[in-house]
C-alpha positions in Angstrom: 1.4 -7.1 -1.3 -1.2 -6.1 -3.4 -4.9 -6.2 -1.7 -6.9 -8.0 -4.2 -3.9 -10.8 -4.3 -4.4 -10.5 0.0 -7.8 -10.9 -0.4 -7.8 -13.9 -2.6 -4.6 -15.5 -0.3 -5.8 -15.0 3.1 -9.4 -15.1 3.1 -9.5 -18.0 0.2 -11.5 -15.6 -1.9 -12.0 -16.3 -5.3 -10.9 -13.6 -7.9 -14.2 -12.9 -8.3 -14.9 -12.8 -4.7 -12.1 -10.8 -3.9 -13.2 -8.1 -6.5 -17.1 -7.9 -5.0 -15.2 -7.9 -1.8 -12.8 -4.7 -2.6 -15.8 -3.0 -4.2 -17.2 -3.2 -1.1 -14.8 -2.3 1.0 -14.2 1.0 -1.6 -17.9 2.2 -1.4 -17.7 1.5 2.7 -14.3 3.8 3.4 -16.2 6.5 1.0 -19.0 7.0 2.8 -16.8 7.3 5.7 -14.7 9.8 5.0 -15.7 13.4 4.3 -17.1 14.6 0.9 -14.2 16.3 0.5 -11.8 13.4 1.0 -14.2 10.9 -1.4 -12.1 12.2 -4.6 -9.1 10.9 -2.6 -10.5 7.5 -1.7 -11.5 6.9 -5.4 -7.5 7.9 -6.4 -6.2 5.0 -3.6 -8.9 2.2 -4.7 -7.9 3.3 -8.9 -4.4 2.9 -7.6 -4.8 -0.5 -6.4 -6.8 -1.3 -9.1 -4.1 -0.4 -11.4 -1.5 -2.5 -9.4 -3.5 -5.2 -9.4 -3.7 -5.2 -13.7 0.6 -4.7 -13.7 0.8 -7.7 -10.8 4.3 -6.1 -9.1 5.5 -3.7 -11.5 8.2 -2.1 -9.4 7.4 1.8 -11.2 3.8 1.4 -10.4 5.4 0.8 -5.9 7.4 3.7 -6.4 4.6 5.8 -7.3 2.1 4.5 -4.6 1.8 6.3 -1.2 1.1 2.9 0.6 4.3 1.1 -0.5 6.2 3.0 1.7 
């Protein structure tokens, strides 16, 4: 399941709640990973980000690390 959709489900965010919240959460696992890793973090948060526009597509899980 896609995070922002968690978000919004679970917690009873709002979308707009849910996207303040995931912006959050993205500039909080960046500064706690090393420098090196931070072009990494940005590619998983751009990847969810993406999901999240195509709601489901089944290409977009078969190209995401964290669908399987």
């Amino acid at each position: 399941m896609d995070l922002l959709k968690e978000l919004q489900e679970k917690a009873g965010l709002s979308n707009d709640q849910a996207l303040k919240t995931f912006e959050i959460l993205k500039e909080y696992v960046r500064g706690k990973v090393p420098g090196f890793l931070s072009g990494t973090v940005e590619k998983w948060f751009a990847d969810i980000e993406k999901r999240a526009g195509a709601q489901g597509s089944e290409e977009n899980k078969d190209n995401d690390f964290l669908e399987h």
